[in-house]
TORKOL-4160 file (C-alpha; in steps of 0.2 Angstrom, whole numbers, padded with zeros to 4 digits, m for minus):
152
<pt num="1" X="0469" Y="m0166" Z="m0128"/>
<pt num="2" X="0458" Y="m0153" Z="m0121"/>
<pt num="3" X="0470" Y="m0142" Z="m0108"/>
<pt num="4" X="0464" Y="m0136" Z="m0090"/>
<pt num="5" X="0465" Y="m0120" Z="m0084"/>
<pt num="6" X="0473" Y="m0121" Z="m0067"/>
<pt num="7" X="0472" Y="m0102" Z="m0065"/>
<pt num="8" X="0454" Y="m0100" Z="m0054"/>
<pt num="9" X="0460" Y="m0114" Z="m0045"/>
<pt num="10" X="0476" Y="m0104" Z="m0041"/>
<pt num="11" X="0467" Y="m0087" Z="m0037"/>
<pt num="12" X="0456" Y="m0099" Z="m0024"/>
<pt num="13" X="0469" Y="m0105" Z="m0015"/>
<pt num="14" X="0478" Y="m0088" Z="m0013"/>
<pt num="15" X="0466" Y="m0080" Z="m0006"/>
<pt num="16" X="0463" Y="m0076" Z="0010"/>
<pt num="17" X="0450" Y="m0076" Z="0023"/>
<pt num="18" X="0443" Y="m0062" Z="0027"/>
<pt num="19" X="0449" Y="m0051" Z="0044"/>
<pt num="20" X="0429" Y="m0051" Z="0047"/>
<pt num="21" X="0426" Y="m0071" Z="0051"/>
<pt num="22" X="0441" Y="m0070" Z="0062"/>
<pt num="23" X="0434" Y="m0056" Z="0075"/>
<pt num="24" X="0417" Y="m0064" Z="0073"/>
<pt num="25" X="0424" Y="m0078" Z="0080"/>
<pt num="26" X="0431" Y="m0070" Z="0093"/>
<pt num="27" X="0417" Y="m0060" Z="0097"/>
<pt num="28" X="0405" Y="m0076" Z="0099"/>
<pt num="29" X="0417" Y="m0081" Z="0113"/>
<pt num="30" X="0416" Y="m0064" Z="0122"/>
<pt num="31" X="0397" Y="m0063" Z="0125"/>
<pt num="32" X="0399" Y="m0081" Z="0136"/>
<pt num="33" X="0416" Y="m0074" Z="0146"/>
<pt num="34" X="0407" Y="m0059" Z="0152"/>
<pt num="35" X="0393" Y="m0068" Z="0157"/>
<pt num="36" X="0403" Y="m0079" Z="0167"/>
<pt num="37" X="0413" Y="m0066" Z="0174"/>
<pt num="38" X="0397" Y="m0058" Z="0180"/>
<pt num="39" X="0390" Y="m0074" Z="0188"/>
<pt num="40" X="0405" Y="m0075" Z="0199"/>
<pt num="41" X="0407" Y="m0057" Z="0205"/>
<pt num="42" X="0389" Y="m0058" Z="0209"/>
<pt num="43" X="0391" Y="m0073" Z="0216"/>
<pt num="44" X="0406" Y="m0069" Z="0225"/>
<pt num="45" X="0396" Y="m0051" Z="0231"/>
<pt num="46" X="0379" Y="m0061" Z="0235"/>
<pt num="47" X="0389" Y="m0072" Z="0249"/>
<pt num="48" X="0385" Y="m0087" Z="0238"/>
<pt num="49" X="0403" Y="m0091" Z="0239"/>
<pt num="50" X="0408" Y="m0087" Z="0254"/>
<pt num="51" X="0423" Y="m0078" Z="0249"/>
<pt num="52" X="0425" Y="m0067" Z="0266"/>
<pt num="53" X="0422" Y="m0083" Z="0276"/>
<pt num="54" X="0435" Y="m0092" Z="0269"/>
<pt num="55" X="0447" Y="m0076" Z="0270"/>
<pt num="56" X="0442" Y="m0076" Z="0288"/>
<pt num="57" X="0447" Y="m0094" Z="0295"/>
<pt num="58" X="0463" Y="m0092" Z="0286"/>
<pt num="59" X="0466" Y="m0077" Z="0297"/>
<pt num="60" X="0458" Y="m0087" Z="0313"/>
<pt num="61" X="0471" Y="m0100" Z="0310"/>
<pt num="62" X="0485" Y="m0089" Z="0305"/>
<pt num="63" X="0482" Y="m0082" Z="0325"/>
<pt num="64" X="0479" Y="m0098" Z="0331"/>
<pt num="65" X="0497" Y="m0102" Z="0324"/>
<pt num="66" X="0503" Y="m0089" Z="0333"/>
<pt num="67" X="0496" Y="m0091" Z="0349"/>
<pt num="68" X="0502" Y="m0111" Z="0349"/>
<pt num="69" X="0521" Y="m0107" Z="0344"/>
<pt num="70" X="0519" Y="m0093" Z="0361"/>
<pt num="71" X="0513" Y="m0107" Z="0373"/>
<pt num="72" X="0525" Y="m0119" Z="0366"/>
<pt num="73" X="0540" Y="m0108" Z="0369"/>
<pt num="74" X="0533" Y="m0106" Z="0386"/>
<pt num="75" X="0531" Y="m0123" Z="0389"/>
<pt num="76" X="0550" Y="m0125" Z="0383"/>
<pt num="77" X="0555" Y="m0114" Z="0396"/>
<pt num="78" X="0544" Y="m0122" Z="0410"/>
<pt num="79" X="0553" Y="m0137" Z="0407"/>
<pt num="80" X="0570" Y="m0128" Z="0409"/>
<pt num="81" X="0563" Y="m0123" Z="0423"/>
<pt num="82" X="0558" Y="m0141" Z="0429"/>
<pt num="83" X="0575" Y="m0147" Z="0422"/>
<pt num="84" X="0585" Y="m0134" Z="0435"/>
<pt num="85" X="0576" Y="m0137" Z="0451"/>
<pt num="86" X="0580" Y="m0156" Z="0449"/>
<pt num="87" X="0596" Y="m0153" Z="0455"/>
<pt num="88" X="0601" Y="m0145" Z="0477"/>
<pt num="89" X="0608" Y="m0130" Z="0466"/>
<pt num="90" X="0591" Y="m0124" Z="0458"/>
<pt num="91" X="0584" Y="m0128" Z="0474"/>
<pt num="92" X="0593" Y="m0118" Z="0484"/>
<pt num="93" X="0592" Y="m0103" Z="0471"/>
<pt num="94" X="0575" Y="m0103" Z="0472"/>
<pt num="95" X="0572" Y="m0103" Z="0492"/>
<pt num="96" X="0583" Y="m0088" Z="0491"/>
<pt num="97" X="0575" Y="m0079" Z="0479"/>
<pt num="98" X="0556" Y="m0082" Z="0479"/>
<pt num="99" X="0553" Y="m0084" Z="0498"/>
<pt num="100" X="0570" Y="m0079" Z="0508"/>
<pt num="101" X="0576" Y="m0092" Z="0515"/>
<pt num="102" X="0594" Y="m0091" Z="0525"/>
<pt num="103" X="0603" Y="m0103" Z="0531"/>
<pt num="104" X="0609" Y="m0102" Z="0549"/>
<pt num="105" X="0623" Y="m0087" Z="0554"/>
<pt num="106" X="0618" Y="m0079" Z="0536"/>
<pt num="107" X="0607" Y="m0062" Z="0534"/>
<pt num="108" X="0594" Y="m0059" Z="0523"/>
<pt num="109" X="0590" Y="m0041" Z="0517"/>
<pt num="110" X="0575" Y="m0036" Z="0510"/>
<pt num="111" X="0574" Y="m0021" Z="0495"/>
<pt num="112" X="0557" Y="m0014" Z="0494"/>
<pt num="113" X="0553" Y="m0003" Z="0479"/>
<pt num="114" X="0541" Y="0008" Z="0477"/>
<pt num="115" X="0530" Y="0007" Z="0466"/>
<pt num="116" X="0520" Y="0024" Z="0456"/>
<pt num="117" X="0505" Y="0020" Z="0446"/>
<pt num="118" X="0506" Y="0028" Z="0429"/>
<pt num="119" X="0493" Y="0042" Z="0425"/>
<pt num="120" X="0476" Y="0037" Z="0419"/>
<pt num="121" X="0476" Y="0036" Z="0402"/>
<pt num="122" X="0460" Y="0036" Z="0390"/>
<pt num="123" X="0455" Y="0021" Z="0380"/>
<pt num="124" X="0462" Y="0021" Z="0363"/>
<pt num="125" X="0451" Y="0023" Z="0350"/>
<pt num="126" X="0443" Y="0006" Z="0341"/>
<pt num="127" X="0449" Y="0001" Z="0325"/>
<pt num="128" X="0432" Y="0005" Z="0316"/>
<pt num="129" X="0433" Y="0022" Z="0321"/>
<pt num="130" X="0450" Y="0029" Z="0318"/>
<pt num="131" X="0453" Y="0020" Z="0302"/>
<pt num="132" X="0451" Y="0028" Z="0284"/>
<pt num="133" X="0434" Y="0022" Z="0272"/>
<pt num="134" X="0446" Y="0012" Z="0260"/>
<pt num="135" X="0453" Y="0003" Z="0277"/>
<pt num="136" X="0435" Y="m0002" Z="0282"/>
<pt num="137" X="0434" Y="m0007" Z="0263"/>
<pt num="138" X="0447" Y="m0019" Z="0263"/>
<pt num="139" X="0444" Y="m0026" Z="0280"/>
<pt num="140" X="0428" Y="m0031" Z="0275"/>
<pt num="141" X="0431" Y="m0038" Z="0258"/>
<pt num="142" X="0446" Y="m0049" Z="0269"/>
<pt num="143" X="0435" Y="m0054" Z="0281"/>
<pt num="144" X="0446" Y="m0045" Z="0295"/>
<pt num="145" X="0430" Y="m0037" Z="0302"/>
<pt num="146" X="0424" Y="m0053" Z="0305"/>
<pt num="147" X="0441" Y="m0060" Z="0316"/>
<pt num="148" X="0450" Y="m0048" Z="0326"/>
<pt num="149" X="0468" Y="m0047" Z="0327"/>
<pt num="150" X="0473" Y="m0051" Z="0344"/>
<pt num="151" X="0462" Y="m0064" Z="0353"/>
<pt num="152" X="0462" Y="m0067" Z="0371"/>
């Protein structure tokens, strides 16, 4: 019987691949990642998406949020309000105190303050011009310049 010789077939199994085909695999991926990453900054910069948009209804909603949960905790106290002048007590307070109102044999004083108006003060300065470069930077990417804080 005519023997094999096992030992190339050994040496070809043992060895290994080389480090080479492994980064060039990972270097065909790269090329496409960057790319892609480039599309969606420039995209992003471009107004394409409209990132700053987006950033800025959050923020308009985040104020009207506000605003609702104000005029609901006013609304709350109108109807405390309501609920005390249902009864001759809340009446009564409320002819005393807004329009003076005495029963007969009583007096009614008036206090009269005085009232100083406070010196005249110059407008303070617009956020655009008292705020730094970076703060300018970030309001815009944010899309802050585009809502304003506090609406009326």
């Amino acid at each position: 019987m005519d023997t094999i010789d096992l030992t190339l077939v050994d040496e070809y199994e043992e060895a290994e691949v080389p480090p080479s085909v492994s980064r060039r695999r990972g270097w065909t991926r790269s090329p496409f990642l960057a790319f892609g990453l480039v599309v969606v900054l420039a995209g992003t910069l471009s107004g394409v998406i409209p990132f700053r948009d987006i950033l800025a209804r959050n923020r308009q909603v985040e104020i009207t949020q506000e605003q609702l949960d104000a005029v609901r905790a006013e609304n709350q106290l109108l109807e405390q309000q309501i609920a005390a002048l249902g009864s001759t007590a809340g009446v009564e307070r409320l002819a005393r105190e807004q329009f003076g109102l005495v029963y007969d044999g009583e007096v009614s004083y008036v206090v009269e303050t005085i009232t100083v108006e406070p010196a005249a003060v110059a407008p303070p300065l617009s956020m655009d011009e008292s705020a730094p470069w970076y703060a300018k930077v970030w309001n815009y990417l944010t899309g802050r310049d585009l809502v304003p804080d506090e609406q009326s």
